[in-house]
N, C-alpha and C positions, 0 to 999 in steps of 0.2 A: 668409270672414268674418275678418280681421283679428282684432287684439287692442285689447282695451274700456281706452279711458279711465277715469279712475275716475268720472267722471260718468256716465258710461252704466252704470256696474257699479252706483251709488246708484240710479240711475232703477228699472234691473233690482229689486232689493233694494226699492222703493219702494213698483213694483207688483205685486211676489209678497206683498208685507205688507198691500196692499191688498182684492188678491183673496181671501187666506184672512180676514181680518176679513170683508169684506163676504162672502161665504158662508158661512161661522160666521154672521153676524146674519139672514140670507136661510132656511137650514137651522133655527134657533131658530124663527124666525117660523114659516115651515110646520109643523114638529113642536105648536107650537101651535098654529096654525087647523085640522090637519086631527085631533089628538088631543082638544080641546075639546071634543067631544061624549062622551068620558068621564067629565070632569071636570061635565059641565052635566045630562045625561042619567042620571049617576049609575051609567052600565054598573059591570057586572063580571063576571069569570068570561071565556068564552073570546068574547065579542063585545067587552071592552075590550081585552084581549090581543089580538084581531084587529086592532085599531083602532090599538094602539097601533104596533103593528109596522109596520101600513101607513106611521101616520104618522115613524116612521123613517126607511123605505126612502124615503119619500118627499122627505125633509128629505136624505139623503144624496144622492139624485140633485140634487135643486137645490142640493146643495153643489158637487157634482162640476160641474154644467152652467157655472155663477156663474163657477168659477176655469177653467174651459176657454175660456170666451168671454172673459173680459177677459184671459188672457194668450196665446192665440193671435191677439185683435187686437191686442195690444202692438207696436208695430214700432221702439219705441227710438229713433224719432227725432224731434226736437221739429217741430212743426207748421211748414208754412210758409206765409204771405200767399197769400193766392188772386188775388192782382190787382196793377197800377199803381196806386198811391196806397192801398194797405192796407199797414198796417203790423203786426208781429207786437207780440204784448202786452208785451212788455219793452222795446219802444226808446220 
């Protein structure tokens, strides 16, 4: 693998800022939906503590999963025309 342009180094930089945002707000969301029933149900004691942990562990693997799939499909290089007479979105 050669040495990066700096456009490929921005792209890079671009979608690791994007993976960790969108699993940051992916992670939020679960630790919500699956901790809600403490907050609804009114738990406490060691069944909300149960709940709540799950819903951690749980928010942390869909952090983890979110930022392994979109940067192991990253491939850094911009798309190209599938066809004769398709053009790519910038010309």
């Amino acid at each position: 693998m050669g040495t990066r342009n700096q456009a490929q180094r921005d792209a890079i930089t671009v979608e690791i800022g994007y993976a960790l945002v969108t699993g940051a707000f992916l992670a939020a969301v679960v630790f919500c939906l699956v901790g809600a029933p403490v907050v609804a149900l009114g738990l406490d004691g060691a069944a909300a503590r149960g709940l709540l942990v799950a819903a951690a562990l749980t928010a942390c693997a869909a952090f983890v999963i979110r930022v392994a799939r979109l940067l192991w499909g990253f491939t850094g290089t911009p798309a190209q025309p599938d066809g004769p007479g398709h053009t790519g979105p910038d010309s």
